[in-house]
N, CA, C and O atoms as a DFTB+ gen file, in Angstrom:
716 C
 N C O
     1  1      24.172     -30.986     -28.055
     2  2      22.806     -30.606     -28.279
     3  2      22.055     -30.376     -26.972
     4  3      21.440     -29.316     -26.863
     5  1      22.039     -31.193     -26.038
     6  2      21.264     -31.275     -24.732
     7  2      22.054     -29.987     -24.060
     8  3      21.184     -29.285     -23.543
     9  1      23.270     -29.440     -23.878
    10  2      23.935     -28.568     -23.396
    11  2      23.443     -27.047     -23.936
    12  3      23.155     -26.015     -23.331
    13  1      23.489     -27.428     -25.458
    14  2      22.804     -26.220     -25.754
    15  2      20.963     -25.636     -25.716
    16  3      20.483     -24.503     -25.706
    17  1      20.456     -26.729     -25.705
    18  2      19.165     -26.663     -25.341
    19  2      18.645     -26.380     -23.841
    20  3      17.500     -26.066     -23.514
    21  1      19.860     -26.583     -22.942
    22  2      19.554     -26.626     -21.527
    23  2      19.909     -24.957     -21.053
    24  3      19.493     -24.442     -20.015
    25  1      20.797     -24.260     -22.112
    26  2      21.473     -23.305     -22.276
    27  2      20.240     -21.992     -22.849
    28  3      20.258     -20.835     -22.427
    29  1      19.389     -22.452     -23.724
    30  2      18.390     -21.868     -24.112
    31  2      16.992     -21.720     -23.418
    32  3      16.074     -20.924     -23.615
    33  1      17.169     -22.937     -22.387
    34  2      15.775     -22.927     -21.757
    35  2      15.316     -21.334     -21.184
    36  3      14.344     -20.618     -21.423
    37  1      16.336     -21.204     -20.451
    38  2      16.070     -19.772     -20.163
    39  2      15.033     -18.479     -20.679
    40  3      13.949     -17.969     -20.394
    41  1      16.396     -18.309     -21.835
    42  2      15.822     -17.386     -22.720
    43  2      14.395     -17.644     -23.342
    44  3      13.526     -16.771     -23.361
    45  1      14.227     -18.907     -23.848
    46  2      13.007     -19.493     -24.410
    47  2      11.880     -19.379     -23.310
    48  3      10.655     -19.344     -23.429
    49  1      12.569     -19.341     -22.375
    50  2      10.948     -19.132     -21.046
    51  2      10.676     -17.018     -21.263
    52  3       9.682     -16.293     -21.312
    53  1      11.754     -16.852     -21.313
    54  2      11.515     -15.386     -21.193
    55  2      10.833     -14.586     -22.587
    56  3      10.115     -13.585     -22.579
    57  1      11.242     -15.263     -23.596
    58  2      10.465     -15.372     -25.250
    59  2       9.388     -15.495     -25.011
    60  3       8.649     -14.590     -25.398
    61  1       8.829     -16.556     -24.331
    62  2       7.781     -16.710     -24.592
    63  2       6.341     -16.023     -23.925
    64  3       5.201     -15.730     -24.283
    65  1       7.187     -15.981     -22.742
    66  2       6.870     -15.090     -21.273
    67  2       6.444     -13.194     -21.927
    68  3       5.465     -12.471     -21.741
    69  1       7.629     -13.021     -22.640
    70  2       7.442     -11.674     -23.669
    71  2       6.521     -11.568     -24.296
    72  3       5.816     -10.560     -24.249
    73  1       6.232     -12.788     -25.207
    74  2       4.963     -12.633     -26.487
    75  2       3.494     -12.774     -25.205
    76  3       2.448     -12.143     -25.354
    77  1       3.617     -13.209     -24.661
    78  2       2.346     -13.605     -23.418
    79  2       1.932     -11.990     -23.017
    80  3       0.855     -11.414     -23.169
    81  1       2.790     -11.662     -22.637
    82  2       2.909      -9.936     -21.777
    83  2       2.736      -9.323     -22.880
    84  3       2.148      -8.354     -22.400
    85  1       2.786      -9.038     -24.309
    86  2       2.540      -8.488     -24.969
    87  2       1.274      -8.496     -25.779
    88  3       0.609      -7.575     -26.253
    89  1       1.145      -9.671     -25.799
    90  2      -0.321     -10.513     -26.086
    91  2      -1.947     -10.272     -25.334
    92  3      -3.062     -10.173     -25.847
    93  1      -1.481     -10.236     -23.904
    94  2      -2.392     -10.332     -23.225
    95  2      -2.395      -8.651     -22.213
    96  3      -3.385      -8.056     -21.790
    97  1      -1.300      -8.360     -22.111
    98  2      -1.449      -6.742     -21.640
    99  2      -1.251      -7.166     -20.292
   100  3      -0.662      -6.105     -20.084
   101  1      -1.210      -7.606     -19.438
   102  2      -1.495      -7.065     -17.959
   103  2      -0.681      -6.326     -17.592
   104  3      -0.441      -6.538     -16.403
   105  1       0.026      -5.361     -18.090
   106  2       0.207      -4.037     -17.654
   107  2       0.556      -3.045     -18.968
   108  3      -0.078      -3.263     -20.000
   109  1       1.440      -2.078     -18.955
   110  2       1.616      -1.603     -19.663
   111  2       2.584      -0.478     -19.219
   112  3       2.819      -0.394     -18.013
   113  1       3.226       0.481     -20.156
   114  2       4.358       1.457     -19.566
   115  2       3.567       2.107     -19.126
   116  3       2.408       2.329     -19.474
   117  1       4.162       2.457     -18.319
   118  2       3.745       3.862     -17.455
   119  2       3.266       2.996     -15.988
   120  3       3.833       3.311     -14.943
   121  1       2.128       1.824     -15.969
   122  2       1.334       1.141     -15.325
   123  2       2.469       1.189     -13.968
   124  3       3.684       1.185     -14.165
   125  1       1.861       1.233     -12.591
   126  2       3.032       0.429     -11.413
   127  2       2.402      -0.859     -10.728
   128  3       1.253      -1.045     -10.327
   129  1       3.316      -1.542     -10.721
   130  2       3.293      -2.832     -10.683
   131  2       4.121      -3.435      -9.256
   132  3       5.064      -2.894      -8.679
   133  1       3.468      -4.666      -8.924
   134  2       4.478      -5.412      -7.837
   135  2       4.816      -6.864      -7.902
   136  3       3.923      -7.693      -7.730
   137  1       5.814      -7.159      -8.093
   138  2       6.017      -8.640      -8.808
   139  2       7.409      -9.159      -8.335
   140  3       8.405      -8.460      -8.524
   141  1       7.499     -10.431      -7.694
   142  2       8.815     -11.083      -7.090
   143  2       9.602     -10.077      -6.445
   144  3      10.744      -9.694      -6.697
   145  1       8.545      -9.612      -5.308
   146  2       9.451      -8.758      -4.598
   147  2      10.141      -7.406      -4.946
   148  3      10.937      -6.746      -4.278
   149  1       9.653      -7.198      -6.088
   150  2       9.825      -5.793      -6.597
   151  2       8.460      -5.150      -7.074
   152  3       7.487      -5.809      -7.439
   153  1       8.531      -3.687      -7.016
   154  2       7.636      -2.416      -7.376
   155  2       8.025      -1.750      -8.305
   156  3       9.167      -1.992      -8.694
   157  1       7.446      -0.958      -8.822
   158  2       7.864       0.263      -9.642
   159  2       6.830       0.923     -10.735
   160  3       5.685       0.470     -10.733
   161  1       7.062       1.657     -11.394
   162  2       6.840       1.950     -12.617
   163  2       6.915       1.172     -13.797
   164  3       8.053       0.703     -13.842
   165  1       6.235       0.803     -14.791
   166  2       7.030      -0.021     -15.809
   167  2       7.714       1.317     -16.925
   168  3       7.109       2.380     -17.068
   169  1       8.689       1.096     -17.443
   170  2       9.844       1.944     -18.231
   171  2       9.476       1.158     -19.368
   172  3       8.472       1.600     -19.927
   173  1       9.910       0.258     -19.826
   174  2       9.358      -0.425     -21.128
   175  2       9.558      -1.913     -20.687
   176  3      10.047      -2.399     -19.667
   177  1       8.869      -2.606     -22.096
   178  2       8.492      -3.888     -22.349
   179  2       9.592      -4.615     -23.929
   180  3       9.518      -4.091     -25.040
   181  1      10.184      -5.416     -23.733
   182  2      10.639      -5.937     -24.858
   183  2      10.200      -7.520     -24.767
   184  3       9.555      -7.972     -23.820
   185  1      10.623      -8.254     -25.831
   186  2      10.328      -9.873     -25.812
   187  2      11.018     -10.451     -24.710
   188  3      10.450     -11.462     -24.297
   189  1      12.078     -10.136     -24.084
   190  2      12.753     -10.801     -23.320
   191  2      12.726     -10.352     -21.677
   192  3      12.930     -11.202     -20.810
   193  1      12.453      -8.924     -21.339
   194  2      12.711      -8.405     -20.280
   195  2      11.381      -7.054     -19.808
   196  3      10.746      -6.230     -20.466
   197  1      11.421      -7.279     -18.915
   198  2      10.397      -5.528     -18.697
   199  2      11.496      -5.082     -17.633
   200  3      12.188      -5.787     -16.899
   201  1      11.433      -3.332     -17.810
   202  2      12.331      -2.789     -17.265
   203  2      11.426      -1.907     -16.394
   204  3      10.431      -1.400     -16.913
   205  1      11.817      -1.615     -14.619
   206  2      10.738      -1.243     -13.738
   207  2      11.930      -0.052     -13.202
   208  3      13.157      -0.146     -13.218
   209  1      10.993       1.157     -12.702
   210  2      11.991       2.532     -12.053
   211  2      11.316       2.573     -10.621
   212  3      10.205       3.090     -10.506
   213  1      12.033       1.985      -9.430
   214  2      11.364       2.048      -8.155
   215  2      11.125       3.440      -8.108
   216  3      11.156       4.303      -8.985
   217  1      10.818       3.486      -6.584
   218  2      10.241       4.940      -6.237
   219  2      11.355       5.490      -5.700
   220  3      11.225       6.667      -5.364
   221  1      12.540       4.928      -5.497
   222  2      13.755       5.648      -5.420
   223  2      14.542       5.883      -6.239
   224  3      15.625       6.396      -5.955
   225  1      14.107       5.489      -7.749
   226  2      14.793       5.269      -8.754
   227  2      15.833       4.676      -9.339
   228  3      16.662       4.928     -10.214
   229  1      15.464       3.545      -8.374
   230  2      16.624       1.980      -9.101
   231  2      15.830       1.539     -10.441
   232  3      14.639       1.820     -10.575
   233  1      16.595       0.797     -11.473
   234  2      16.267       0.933     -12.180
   235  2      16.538      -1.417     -12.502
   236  3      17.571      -2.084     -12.557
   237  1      15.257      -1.776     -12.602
   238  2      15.080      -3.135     -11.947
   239  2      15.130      -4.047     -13.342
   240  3      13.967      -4.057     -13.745
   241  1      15.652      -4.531     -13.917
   242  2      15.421      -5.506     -14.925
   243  2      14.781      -6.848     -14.848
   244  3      15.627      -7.706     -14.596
   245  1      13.719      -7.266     -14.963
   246  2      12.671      -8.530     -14.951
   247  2      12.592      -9.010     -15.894
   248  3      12.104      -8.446     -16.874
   249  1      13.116     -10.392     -15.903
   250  2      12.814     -11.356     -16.913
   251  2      11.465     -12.076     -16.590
   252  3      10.912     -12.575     -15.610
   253  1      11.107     -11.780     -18.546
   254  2       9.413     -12.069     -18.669
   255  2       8.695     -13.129     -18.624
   256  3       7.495     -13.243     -18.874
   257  1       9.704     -14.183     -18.191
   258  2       9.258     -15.775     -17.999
   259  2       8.196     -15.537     -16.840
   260  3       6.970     -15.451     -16.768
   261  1       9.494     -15.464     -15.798
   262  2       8.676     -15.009     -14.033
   263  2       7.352     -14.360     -14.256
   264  3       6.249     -14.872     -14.068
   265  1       7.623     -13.143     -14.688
   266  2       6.536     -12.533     -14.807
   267  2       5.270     -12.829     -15.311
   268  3       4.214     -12.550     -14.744
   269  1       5.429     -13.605     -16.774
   270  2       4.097     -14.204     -17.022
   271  2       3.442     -15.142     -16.440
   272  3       2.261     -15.386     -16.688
   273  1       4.331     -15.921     -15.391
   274  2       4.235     -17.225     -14.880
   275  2       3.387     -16.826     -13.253
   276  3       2.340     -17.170     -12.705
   277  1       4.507     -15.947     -12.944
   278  2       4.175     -15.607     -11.322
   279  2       2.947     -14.637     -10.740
   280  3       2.234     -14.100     -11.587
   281  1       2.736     -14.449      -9.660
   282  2       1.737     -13.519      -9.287
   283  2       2.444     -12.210      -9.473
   284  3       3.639     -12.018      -9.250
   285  1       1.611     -11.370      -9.889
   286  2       1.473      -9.512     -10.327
   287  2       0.269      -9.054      -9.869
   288  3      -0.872      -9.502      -9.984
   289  1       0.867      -7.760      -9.152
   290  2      -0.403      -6.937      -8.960
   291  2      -0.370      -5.097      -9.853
   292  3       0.576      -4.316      -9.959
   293  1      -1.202      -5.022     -10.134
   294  2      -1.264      -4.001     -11.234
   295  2      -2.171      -2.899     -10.529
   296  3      -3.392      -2.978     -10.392
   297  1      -1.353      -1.859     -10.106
   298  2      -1.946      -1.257      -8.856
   299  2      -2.555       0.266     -10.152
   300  3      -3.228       1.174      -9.664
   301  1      -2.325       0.291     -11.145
   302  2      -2.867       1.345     -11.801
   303  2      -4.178       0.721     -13.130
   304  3      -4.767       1.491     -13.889
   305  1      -4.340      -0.546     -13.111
   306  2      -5.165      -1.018     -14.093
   307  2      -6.297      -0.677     -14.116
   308  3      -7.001      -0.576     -15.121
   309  1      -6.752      -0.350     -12.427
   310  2      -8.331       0.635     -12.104
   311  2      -8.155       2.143     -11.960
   312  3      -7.468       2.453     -10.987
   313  1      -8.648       3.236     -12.759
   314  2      -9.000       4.215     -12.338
   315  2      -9.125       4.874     -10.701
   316  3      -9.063       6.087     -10.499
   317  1      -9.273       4.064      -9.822
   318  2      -9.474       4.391      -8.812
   319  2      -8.695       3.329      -7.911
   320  3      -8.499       2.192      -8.341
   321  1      -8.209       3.773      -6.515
   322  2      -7.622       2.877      -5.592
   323  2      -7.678       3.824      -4.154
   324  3      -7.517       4.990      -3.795
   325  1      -7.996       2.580      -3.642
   326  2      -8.290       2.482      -2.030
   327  2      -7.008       3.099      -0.921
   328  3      -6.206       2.207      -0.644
   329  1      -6.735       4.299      -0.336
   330  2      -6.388       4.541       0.317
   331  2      -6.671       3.822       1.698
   332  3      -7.831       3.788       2.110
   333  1      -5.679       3.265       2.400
   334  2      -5.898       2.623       3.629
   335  2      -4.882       3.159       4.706
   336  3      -3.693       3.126       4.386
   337  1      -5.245       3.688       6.044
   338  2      -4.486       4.415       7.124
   339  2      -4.616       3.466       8.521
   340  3      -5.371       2.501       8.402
   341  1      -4.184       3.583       9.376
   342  2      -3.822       3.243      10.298
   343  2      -3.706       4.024      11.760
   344  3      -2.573       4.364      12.101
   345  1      -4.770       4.311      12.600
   346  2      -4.161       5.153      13.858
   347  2      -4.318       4.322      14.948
   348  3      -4.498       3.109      14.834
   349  1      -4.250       5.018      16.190
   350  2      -4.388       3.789      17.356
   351  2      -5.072       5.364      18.136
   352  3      -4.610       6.484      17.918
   353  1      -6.207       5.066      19.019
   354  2      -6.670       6.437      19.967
   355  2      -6.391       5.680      21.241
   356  3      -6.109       4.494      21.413
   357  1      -6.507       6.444      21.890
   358  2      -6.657       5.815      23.817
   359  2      -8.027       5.446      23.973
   360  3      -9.073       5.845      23.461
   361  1      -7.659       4.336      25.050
   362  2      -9.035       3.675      25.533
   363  2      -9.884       4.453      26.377
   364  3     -11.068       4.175      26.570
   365  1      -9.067       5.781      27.065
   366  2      -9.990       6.797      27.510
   367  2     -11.096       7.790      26.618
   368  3     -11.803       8.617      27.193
   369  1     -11.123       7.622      25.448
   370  2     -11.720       8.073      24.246
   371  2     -12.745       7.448      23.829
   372  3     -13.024       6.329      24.258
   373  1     -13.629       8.219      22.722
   374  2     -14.863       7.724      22.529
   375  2     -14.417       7.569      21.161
   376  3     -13.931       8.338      20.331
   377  1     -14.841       5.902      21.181
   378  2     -14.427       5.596      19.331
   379  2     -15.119       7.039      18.472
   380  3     -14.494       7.883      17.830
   381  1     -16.695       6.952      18.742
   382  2     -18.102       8.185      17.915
   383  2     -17.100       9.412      17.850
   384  3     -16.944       9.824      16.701
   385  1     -16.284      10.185      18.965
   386  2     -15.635      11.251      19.037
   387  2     -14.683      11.130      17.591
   388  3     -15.007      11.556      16.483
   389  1     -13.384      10.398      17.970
   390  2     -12.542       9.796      16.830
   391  2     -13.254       9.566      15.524
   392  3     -12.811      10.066      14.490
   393  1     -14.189       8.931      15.534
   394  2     -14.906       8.433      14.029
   395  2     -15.335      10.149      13.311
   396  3     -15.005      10.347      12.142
   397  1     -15.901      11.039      13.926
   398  2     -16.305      12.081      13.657
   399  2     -15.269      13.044      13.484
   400  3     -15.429      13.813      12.536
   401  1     -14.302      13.175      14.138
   402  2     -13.294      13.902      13.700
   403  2     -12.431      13.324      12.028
   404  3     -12.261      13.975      10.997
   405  1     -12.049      11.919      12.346
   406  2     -11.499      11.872      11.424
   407  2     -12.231      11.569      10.104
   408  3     -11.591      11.433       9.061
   409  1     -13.861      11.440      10.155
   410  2     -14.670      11.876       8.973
   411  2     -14.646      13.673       8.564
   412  3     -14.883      14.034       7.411
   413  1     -14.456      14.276       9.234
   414  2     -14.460      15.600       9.474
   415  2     -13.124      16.182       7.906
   416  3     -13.135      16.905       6.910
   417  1     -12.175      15.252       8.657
   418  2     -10.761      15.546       7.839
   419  2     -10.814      15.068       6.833
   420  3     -10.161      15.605       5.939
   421  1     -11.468      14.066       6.573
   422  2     -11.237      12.845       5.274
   423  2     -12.662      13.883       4.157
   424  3     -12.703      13.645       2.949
   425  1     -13.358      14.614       4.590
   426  2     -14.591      15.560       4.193
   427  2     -13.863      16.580       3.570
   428  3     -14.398      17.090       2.585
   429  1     -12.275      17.179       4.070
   430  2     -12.103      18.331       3.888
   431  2     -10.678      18.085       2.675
   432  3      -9.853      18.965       2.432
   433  1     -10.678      16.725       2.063
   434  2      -9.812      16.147       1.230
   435  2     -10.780      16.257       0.213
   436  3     -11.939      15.850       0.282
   437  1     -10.130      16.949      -0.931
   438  2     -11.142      17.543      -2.033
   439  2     -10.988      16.205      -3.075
   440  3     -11.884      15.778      -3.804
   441  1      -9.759      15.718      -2.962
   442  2      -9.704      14.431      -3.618
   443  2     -10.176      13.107      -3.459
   444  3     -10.194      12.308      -4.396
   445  1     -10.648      12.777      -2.052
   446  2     -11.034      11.900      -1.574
   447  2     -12.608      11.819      -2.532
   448  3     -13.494      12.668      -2.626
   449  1     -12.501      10.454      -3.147
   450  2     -14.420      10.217      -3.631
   451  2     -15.243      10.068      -2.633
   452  3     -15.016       9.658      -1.495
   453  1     -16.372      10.480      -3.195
   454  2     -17.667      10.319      -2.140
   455  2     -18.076       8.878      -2.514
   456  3     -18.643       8.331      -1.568
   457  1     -17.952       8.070      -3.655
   458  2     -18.457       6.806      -4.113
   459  2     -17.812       6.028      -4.659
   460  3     -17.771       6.200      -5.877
   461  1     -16.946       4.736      -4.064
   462  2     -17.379       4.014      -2.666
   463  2     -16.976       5.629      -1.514
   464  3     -16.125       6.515      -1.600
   465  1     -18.083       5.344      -0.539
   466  2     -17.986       6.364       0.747
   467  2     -16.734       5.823       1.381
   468  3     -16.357       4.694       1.066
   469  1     -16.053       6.552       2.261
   470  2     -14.677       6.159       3.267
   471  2     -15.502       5.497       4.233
   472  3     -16.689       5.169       4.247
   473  1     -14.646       5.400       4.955
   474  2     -14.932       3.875       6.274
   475  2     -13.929       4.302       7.264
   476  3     -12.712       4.445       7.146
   477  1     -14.576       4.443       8.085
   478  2     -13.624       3.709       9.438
   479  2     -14.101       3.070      10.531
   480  3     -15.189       3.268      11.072
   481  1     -13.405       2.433      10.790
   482  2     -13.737       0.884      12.066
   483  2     -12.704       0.868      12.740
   484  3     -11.630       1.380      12.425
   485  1     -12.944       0.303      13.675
   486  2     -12.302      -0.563      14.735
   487  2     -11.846      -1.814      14.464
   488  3     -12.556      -2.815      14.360
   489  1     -10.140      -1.739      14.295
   490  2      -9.786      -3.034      13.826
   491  2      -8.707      -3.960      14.833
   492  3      -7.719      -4.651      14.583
   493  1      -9.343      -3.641      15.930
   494  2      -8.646      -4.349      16.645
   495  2      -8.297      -3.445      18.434
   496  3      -8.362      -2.230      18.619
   497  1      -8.050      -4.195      19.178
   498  2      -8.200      -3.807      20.661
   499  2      -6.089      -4.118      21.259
   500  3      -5.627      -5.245      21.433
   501  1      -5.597      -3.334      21.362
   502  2      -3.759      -3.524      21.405
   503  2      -3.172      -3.106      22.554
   504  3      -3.935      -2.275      23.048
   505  1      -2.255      -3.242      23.204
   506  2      -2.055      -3.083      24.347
   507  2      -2.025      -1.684      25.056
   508  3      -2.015      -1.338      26.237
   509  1      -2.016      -1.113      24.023
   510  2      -2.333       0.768      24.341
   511  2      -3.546       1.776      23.672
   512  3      -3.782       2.971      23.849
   513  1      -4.090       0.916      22.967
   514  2      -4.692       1.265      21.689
   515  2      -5.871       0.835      21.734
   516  3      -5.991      -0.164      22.443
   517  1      -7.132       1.337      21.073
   518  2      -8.230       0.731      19.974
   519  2      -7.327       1.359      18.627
   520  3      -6.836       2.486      18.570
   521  1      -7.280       0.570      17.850
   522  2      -6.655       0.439      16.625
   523  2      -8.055       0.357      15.661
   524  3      -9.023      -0.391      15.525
   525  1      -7.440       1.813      14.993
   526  2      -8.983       2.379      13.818
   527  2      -8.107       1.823      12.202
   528  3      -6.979       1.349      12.058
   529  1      -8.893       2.048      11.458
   530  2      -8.752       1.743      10.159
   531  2      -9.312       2.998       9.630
   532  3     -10.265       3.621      10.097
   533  1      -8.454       3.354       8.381
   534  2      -9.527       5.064       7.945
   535  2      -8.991       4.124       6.436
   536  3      -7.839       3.781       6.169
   537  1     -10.392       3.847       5.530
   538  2     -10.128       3.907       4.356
   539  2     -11.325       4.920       3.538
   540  3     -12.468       5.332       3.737
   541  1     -10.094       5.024       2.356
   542  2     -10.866       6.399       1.581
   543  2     -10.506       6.161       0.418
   544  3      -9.283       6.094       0.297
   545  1     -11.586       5.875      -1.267
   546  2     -11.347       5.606      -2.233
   547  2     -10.678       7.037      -2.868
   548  3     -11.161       8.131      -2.574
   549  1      -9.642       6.911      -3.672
   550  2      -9.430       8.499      -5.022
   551  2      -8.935       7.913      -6.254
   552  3      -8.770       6.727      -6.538
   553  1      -8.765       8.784      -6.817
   554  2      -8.245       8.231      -8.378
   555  2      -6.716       8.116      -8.373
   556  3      -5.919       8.725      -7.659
   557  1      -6.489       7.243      -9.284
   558  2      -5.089       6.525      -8.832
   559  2      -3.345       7.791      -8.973
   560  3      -2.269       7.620      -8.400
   561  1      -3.714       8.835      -9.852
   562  2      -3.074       9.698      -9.864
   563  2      -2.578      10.554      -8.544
   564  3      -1.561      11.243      -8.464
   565  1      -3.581      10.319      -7.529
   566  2      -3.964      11.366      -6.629
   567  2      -3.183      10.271      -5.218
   568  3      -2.738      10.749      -4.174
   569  1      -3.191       9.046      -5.503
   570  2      -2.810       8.535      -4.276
   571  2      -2.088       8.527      -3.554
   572  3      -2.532       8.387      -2.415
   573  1      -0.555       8.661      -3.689
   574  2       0.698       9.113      -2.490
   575  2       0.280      10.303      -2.368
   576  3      -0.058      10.570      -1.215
   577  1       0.113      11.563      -3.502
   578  2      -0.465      12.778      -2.571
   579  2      -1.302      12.137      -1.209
   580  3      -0.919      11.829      -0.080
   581  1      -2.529      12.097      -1.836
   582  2      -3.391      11.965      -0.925
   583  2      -3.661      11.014       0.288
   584  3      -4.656      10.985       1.012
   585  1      -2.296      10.082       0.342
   586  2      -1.954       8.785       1.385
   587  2      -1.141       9.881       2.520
   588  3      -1.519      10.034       3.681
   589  1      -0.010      10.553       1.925
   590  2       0.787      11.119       2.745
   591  2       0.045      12.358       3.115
   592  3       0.480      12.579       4.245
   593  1      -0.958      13.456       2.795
   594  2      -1.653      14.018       2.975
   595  2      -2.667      13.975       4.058
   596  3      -3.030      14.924       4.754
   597  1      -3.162      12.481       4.114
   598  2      -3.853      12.028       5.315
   599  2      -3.395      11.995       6.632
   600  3      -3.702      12.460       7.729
   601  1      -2.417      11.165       6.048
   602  2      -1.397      10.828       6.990
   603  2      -0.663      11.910       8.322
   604  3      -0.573      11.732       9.537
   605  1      -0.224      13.060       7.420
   606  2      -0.268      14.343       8.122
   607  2      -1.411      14.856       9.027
   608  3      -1.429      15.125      10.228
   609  1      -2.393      14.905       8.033
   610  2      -3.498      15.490       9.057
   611  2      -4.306      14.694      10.229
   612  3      -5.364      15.113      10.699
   613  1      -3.564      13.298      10.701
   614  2      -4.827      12.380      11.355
   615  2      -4.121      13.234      12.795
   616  3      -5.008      13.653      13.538
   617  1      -3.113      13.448      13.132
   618  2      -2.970      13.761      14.289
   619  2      -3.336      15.140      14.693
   620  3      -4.017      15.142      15.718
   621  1      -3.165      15.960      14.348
   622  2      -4.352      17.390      14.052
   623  2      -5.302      17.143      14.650
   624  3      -5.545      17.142      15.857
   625  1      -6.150      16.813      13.363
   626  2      -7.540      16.184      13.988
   627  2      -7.822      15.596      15.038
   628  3      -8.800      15.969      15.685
   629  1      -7.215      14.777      15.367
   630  2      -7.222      14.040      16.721
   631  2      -7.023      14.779      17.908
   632  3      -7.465      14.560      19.035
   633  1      -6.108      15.917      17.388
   634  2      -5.446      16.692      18.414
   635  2      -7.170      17.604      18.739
   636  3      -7.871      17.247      19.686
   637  1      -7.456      18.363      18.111
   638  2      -8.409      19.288      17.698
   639  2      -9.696      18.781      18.652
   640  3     -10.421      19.664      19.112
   641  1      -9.941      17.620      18.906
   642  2     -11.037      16.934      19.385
   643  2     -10.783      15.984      20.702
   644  3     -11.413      15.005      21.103
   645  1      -9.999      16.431      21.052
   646  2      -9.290      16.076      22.525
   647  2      -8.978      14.633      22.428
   648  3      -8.718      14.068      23.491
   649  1      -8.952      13.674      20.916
   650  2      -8.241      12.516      21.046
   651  2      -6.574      12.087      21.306
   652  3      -5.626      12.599      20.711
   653  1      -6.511      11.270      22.102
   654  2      -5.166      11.134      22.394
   655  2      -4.558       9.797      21.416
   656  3      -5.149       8.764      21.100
   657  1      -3.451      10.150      21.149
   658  2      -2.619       8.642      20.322
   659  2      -1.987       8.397      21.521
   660  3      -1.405       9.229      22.217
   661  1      -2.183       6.732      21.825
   662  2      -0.893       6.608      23.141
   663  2      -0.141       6.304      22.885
   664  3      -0.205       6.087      21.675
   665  1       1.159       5.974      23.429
   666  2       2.130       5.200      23.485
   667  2       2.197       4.311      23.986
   668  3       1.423       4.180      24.935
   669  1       3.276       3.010      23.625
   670  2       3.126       1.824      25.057
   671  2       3.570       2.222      26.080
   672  3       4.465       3.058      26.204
   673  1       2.800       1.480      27.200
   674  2       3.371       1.940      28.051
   675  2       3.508       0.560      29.271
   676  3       2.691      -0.356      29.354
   677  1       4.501       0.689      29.962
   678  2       4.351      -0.704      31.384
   679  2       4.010      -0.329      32.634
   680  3       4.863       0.175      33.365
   681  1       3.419      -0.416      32.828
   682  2       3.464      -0.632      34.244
   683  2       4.260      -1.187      35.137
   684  3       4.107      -2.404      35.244
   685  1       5.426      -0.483      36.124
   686  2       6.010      -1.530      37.005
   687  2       5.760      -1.276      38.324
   688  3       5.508      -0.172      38.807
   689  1       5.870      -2.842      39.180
   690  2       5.305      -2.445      40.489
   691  2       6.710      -2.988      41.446
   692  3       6.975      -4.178      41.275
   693  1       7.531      -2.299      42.330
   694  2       8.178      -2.439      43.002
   695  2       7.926      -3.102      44.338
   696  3       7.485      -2.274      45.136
   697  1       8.069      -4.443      44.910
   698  2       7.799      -4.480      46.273
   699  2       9.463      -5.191      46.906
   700  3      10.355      -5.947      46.521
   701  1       9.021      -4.166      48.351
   702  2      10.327      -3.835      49.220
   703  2       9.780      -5.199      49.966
   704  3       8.594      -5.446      50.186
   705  1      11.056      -6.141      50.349
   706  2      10.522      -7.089      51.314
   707  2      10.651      -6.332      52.716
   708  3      11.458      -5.411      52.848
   709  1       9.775      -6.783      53.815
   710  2       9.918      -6.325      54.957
   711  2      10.973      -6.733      56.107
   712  3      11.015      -7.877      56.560
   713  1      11.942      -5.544      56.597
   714  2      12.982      -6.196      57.381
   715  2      12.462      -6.088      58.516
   716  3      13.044      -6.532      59.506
């Protein structure tokens, strides 16, 4: 009896884990999701398992215990989601220059919302870099377009307005002892 009950725990977490996820919704097919280290699409939902299609198209089987139990993020449950980018300009540059160009580009993204407005700041000072932040709200359909879309055009822009991206770089200083 104890063998077979210890044998069932499992499944009985994932039963129940099923009726929970079905009960309460936090996601749904189609929805993409990120949970114990996996992403994807959800493919379907049964009592025992949800089945997820990465973005390379592995095809992920999750038992619904974890899932009801553990942290999930449900990246399609809002209509809208936050595009967030990353550049670095040279310290010979004027942040105002940079900020204006790459408002310029993020203006000429027909998908990008006007409400919440985009942002960019200064997120930090790096050994080659002022390190900017470009975020820009769109609707959730529109987002790898419009992530990898950005993405393309920040150096353009940058280019266009005499900003430079640096590279690291060292400095080395050679000294000859004197004979």
């Amino acid at each position: 009896g104890l063998a077979i009950g210890l044998a069932l725990q499992g499944s009985l977490t994932n039963f129940a884990g099923g009726v929970l996820i079905l009960f309460f919704k936090p996601y749904k097919v189609g929805d993409y999701i990120k949970t114990n280290g996996e992403e994807g699409f959800v493919e379907s939902i049964d009592i025992f398992y949800t089945f997820l299609r990465t973005m390379d198209s592995r095809h992920v089987i999750l038992p619904n215990g974890p899932l009801a139990n553990g942290n999930l993020v449900n990246y399609t449950m809002d209509e809208v989601r936050r595009v967030e980018l990353s550049v670095g300009i040279s310290y010979h540059n004027r942040f105002e220059d940079a900020e204006t160009a790459l408002f310029k580009m993020i203006g000429e993204e027909s998908r990008v919302l006007s409400d919440p407005p985009p942002f960019i700041g200064v997120t930090g000072y790096g050994d080659s870099s002022i390190d900017l932040t470009i975020r820009a709200w769109v609707k959730n359909a529109d987002y790898w377009p419009v992530f990898f879309d950005l993405n393309k055009r920040i150096k353009p822009a940058l280019d266009n307005a005499n900003i430079s991206i640096p590279f690291p770089q060292r400095d080395v200083h050679l000294f000859q002892k004197a004979t």
